[in-house]
C-alpha positions in Angstrom: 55.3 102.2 103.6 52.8 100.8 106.2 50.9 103.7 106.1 50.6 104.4 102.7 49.1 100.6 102.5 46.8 102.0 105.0 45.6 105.2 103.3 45.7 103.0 100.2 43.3 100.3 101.9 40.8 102.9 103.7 40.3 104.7 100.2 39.9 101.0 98.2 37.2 100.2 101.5 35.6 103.8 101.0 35.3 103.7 97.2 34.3 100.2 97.4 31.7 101.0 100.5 29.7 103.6 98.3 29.5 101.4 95.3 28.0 98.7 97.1 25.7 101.2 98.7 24.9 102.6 95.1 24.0 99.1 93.4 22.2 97.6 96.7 20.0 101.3 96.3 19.4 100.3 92.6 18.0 97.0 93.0 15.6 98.4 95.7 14.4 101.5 93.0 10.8 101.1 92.5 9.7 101.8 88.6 6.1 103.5 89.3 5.7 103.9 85.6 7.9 104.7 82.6 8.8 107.9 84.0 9.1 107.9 87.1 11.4 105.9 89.5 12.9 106.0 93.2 13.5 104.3 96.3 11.9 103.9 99.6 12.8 102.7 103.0 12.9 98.5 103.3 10.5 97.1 104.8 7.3 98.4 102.9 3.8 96.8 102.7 2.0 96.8 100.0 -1.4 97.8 101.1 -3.7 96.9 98.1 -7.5 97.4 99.5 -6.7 100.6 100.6 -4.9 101.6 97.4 -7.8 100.5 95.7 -10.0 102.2 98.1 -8.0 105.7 97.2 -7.9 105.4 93.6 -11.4 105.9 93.8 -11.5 108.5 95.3 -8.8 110.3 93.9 -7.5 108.7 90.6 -4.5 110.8 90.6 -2.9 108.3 93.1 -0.6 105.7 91.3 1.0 103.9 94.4 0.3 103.4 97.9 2.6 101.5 100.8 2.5 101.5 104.2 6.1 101.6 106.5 7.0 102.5 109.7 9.1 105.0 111.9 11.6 104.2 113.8 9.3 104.9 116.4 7.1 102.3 114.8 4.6 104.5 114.1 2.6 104.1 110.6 3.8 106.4 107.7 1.3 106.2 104.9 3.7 107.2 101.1 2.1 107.5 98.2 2.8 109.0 95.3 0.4 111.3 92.2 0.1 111.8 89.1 -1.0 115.0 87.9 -1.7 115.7 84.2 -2.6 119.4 82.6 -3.1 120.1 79.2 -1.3 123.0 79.3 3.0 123.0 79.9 3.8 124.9 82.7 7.4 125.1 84.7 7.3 122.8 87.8 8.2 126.7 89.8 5.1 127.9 88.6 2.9 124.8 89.2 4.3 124.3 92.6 3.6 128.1 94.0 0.2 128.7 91.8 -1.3 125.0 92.5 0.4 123.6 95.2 1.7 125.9 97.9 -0.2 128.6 97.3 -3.8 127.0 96.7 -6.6 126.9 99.2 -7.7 123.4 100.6 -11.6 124.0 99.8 -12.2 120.7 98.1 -11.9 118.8 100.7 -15.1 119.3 102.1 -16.0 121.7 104.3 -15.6 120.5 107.8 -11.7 119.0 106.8 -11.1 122.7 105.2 -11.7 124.3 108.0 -9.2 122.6 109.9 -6.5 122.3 107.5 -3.3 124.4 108.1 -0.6 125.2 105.7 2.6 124.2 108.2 5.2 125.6 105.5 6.4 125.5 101.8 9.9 125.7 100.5 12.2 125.8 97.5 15.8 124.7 98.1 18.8 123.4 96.3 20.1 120.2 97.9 22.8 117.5 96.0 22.7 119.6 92.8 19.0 119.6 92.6 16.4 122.2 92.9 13.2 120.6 95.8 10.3 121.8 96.5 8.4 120.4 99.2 5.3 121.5 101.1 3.8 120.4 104.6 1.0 120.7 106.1 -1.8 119.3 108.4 -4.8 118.4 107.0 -6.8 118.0 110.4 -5.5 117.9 114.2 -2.8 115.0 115.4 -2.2 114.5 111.3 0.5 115.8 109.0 1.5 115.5 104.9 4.9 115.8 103.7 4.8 116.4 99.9 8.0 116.9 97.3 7.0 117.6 93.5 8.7 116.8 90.2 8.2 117.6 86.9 10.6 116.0 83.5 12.9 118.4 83.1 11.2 121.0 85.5 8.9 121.7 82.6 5.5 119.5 81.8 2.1 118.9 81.3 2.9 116.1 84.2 3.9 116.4 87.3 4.1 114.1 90.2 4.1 114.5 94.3 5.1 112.2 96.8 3.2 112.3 100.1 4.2 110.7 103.6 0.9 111.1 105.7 1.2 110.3 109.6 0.9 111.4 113.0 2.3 114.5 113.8 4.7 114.0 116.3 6.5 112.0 113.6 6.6 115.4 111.3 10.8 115.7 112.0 11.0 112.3 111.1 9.0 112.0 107.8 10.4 115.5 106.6 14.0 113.3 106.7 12.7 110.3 104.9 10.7 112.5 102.7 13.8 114.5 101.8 15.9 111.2 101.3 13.0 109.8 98.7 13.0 113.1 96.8 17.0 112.8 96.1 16.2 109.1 94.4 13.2 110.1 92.5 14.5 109.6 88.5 12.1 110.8 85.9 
């Protein structure tokens, strides 16, 4: 009898255990707009002149924050907003624009020394990823996942982690755990 209260108990901590988990992640889901939701690692700094700084640059971007390693090293996350007028399968947009597209408008001296590090699609938690990396000049590195409604849009959206190198294994892990929460 004792150890059937036991099991009993352990499974009642488990199931309880993952609940909590599941509503404490919900309250920390970011809504980036209508469509597009997800969480990211606790603490994060908003980073507002930068942001601001970006947009002009490259209106695409839609939020910017700023959290660290465990190393403490600065990760830089952000995620884009890409719009076509045309519907395409987030497959095709990811190989013909994404992985597959030359870095040339990024001026020429950055261009030169960007390097495609590698690009994947994989099935992971009943969902179809696909992520790229790369390093966009030397000590530097990009972690990017891309989503689409549906996997089929006018609209699709990346999320980037941008940091030092040596923290590639690192970001590719947080990356991948930010991908699974996305919600569109």
């Amino acid at each position: 009898m004792k150890k059937i209260f036991t099991a009993l108990f352990s499974v009642f901590l488990l199931a309880f255990g993952m609940y909590s988990f599941t509503i404490i992640q919900e309250k920390q889901r970011i809504k980036i707009n209508e469509d597009f939701s997800l969480v990211i690692p606790l603490p994060n700094v908003e980073v507002e002149e930068l942001f601001l700084a970006i947009t002009k640059a490259n209106p695409n971007v839609v939020f910017l924050r700023l959290f660290l390693t465990s190393k403490n090293e600065e990760v830089l996350f952000a995620v884009s907003r890409y719009e076509t007028t045309k519907a395409l399968s987030l497959r095709s947009a990811f190989y013909e624009q994404t992985a597959n597209h030359k870095a040339n408008n990024l001026g020429e001296d950055v261009s030169k020394k960007y390097k495609l590090i590698s690009f994947r699609e994989y099935k992971k938690s009943n969902r179809t990823l696909y992520t790229k990396v790369s390093r966009p000049f030397e000590g530097h590195c990009n972690v990017m996942y891309y989503f689409m409604k549906n996997n089929f849009s006018n609209v699709m959206y990346e999320i980037k982690l941008s940091g030092k190198f040596s923290e590639k294994e690192e970001m590719e892990s947080l990356a991948e755990k930010i991908a699974l929460s996305v919600k569109l």
